[in-house]
N, C-alpha and C positions, 0 to 999 in steps of 0.2 A: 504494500500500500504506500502509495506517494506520500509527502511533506502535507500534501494541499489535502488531500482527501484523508487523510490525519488531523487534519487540524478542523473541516468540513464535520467529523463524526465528535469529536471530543469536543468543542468549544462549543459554550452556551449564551455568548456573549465578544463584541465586538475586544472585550477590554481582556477579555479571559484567553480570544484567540492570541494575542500581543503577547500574553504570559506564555502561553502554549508552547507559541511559536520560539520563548524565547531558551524554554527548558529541551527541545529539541537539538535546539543552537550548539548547545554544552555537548549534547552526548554526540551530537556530529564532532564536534572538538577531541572530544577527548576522543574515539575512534580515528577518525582522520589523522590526526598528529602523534596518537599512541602516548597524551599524557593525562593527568586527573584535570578535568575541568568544574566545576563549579556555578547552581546557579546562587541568586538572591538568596533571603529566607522565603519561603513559603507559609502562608497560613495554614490552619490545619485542612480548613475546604480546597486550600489551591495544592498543598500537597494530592489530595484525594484525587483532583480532574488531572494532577501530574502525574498520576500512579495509574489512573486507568489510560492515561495515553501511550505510557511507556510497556503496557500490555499490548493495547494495541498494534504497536508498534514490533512487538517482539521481543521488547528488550525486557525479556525476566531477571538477566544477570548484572552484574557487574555496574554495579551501583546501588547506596545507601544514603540515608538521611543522616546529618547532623544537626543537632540542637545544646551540646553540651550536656546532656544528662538525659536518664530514659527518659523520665517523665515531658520533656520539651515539648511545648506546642509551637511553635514556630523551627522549621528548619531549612537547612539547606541539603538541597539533595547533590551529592557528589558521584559524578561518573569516574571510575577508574579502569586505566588502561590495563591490561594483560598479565603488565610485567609485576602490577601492585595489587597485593591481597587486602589491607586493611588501608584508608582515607587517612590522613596525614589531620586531626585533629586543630591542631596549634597551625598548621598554614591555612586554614579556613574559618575557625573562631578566634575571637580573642574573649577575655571577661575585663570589664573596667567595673573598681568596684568604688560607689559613692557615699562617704560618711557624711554625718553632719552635727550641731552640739545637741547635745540633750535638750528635750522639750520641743525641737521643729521636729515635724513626720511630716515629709513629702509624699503625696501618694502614688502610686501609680502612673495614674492618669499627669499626673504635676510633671514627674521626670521622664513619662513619653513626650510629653510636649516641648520641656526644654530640649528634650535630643534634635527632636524633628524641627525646630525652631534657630539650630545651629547649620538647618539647610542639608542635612542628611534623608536621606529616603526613605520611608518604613520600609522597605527591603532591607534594608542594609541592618537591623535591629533585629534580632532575636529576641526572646524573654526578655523581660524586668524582674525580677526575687527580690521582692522588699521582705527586710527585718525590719524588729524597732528602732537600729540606728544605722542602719545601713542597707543599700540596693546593689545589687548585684544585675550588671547588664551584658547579657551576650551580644558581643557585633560579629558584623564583618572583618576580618582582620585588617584586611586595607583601608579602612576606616579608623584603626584603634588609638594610634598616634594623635592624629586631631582631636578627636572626641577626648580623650586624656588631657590633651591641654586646653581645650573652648569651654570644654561643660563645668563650669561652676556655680551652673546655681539653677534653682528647680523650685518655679517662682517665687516666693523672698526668701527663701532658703539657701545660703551658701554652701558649698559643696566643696567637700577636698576628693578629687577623685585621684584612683592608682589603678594600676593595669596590672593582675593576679594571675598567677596561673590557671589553666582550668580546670586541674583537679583541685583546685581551692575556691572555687563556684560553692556557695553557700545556698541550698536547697531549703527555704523555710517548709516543715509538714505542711501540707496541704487541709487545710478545716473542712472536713464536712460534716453533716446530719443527716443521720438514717431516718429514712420514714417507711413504716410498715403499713401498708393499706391494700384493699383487693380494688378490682375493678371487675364491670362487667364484662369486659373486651379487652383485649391487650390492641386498640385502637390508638395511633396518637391522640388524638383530643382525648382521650379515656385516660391515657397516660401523664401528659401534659397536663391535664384539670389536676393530676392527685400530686405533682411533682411541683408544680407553680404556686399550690394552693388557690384555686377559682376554681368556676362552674364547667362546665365541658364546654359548654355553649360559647362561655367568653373565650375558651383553650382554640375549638375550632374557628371563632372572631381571626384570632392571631395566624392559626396558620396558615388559614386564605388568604389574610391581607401579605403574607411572605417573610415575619417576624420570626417562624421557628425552623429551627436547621435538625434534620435527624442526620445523626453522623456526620456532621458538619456542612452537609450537603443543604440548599434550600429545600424544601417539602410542600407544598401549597392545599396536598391532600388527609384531610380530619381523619378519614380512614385508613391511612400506610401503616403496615402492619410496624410493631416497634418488639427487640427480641432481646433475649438477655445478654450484655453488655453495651447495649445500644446507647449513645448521649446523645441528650435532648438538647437545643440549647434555646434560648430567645431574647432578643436584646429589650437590654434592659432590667431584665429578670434574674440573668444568670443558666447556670446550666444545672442537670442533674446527669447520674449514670442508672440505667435498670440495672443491678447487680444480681437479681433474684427473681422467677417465677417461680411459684409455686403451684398446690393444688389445688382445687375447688372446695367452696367453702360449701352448705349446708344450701345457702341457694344462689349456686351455680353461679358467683366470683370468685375470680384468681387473684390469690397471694402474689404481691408484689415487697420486693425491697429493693428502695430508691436508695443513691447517697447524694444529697444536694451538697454543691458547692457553695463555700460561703467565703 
């Protein structure tokens, strides 16, 4: 199958063929020249249309994702030539890590903006790992040097930042809350109602209007089936994972256990 009728089957969207096209780019590179190439990071949806096109394509082998840690949502997928069995790590991440004095907490959201406000790309960004005094951010590595000396500060927060190795990437545990409830259908809206806490009614509101992603992918249909380890997610709301079906209860609802992220 050609470049064009690769990109014709897997792209759902003018902005997503440009990505498509551009994760293709790389593994022509790295085949063609016989070295590791490299794209952006990826989100967890853009990984997913990147993984079913490199199916498509044939390419089962000889290429993995990085994120710095398993748990990473954001990565880059690295092709490697022939001659290399494991991705060179440290030539494709860097970690910059941001402290600041007691009593300021920059959130999240604070120190994505100042990155992306020093004129950097959210491609070029990996995760953010906030502690209570400290963020920990995965780049691009060609980016690390800048970022290390521009980012000082994450709106009125001053910031001393240093550039760490990456097995010293500091992973806060992850919060979440189990909820145990049945449903009458293992339906998204059935699902999403009991994981969001709302009505079915308001759950499928959301997923026709195009707010909830199953498996990171968009979903627009109240009815797709949802299975056990499946994540739900919806902006604004946050995300859960189904970690558990169970059996039918007494009248004919199934045990469910969610874990919401908090």
């Amino acid at each position: 199958m050609d470049k064009r009728t690769l990109l014709d089957h897997a792209a759902h969207s003018a902005e997503e063929r440009v990505l498509l096209a551009q994760v293709l780019d790389k593994c022509e590179l790295c085949r063609r020249r016989d070295v590791p190439a490299y794209t952006d990071f990826l989100s967890p949806a853009e990984q997913k249309s990147a993984e079913e096109l490199l199916r498509a394509a044939r390419e089962h082998e000889g290429w993995t994702a990085l994120g710095g840690y398993p748990e990473a949502e954001r990565r880059r997928l690295c092709f490697l030539p022939a001659w290399q069995e494991e991705p060179d790590a440290d030539e494709a991440l860097a970690v910059l890590r941001a402290t600041w004095y007691e009593g300021d907490a920059p959130g999240h959201r604070d120190l994505l903006g100042s990155l992306t406000a020093l004129g950097v790309a959210r491609s070029k960004l990996g995760d953010i790992l906030v502690s209570p005094q400290s963020a920990d951010a995965v780049v691009c590595a060609d980016v690390a040097d800048y970022l290390a000396r521009e980012w000082t500060q994450a709106g009125r927060v001053r910031l001393r930042v240093e550039r760490v190795d990456l097995h010293a990437l500091s992973v806060p545990t992850r919060r979440v809350r189990a909820i145990r409830d049945t449903v009458a259908t293992l339906r998204l809206d059935a699902v999403a109602s009991s994981g969001f806490g709302m009505s079915r009614g308001r759950a499928a509101e959301l997923i026709v209007s195009g707010r909830v992603q199953l498996n990171h992918r968009e979903t627009l249909k109240p009815d797709a089936p949802v299975r056990e380890g499946d994540v739900v997610s919806a902006r604004g709301l946050g995300k859960f994972a189904l970690k558990e079906v169970g059996g039918l209860s007494k009248k004919g609802r199934t045990a469910i256990l969610l874990e919401r992220y908090l």
